[in-house]
C-alpha positions as CSV (number, residue, x, y, z in Angstrom):
1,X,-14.4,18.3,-8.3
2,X,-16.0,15.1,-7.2
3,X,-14.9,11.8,-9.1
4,X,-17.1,8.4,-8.0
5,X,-17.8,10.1,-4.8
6,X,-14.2,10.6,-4.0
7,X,-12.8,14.4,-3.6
8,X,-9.8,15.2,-4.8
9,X,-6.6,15.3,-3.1
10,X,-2.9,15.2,-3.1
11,X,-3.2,11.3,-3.5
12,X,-5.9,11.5,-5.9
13,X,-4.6,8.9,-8.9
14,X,-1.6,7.9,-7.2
15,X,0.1,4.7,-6.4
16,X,0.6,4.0,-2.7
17,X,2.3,1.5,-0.9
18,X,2.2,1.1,3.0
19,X,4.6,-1.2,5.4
20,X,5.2,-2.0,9.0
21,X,3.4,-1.4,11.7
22,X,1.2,1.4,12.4
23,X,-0.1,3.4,15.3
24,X,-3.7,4.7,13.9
25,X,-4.4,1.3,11.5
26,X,-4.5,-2.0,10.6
27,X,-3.0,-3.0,7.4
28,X,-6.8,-3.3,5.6
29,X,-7.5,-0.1,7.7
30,X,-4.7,2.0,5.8
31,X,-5.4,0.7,2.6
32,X,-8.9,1.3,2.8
33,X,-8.1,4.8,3.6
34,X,-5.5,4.7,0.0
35,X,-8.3,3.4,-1.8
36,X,-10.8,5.8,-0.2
37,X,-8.9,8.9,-1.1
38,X,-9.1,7.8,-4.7
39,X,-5.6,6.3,-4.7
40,X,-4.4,2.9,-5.8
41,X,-3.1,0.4,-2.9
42,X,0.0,-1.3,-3.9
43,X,1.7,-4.3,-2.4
44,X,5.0,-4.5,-3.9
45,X,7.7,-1.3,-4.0
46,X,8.5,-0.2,-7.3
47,X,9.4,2.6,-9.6
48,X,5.9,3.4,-10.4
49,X,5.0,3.9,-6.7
50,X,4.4,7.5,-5.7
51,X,4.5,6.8,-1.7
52,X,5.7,4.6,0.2
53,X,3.9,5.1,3.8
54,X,5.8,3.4,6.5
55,X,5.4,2.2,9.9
56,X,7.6,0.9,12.6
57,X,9.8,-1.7,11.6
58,X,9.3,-1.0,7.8
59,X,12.0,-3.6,6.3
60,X,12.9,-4.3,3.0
61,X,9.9,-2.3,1.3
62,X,11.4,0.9,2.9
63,X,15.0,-0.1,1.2
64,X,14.1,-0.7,-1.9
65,X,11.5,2.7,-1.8
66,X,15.4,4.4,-0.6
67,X,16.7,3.0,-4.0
68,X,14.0,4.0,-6.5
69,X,13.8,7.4,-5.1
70,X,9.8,6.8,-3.8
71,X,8.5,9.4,-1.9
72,X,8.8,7.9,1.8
73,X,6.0,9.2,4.5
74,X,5.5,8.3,7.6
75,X,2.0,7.6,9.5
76,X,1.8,11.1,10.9
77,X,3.1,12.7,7.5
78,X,0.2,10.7,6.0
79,X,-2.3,12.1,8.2
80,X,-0.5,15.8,7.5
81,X,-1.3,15.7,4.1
82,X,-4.9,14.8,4.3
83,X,-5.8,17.8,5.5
C-alpha cells in the first residue's frame, strides 16, 4: 500500500528520535531518511517516542529513552530493519 509516495514499513507512522554520532549519516541525513520512511523526526526524548536510534556518544537522550522504556536501536539495527 502506497501512502504520499511512501511504502510502508515497520516505521511507517512512528515517532523517531536519533542522537550521537553516526557512521552512515549526518544528522539532516538520518532524519531525512525518518521522514522518508513515512515516520515522524523527533528532537526531544519522550514517552511518545517509538525509537530512539543512537550513535556514538549518545548522552542524555539515550538515558532518558532507558527511563521511558523507548525502543533503543542502534545505526546498524536501523539499517536491519529497513529491509
Amino acid at each position: 500500500m502506497m501512502t504520499n509516495n511512501i511504502q510502508e514499513n515497520i516505521f511507517t507512522g512512528k515517532t523517531i528520535v536519533a542522537t550521537g554520532k553516526f557512521m552512515n549519516y549526518t544528522r539532516n541525513g538520518i532524519n531525512e531518511k525518518i521522514t522518508s520512511l513515512g515516520a515522524k523526526a523527533g528532537s526531544s526524548v519522550t514517552g511518545k517516542n517509538d525509537y530512539l536510534i543512537v550513535g556514538e556518544k549518545a548522552g542524555s537522550k539515550l538515558d532518558k529513552a532507558k527511563q521511558l522504556g523507548v525502543t533503543i536501536l542502534s545505526e546498524q539495527e536501523f539499517e536491519a530493519m529497513l529491509v
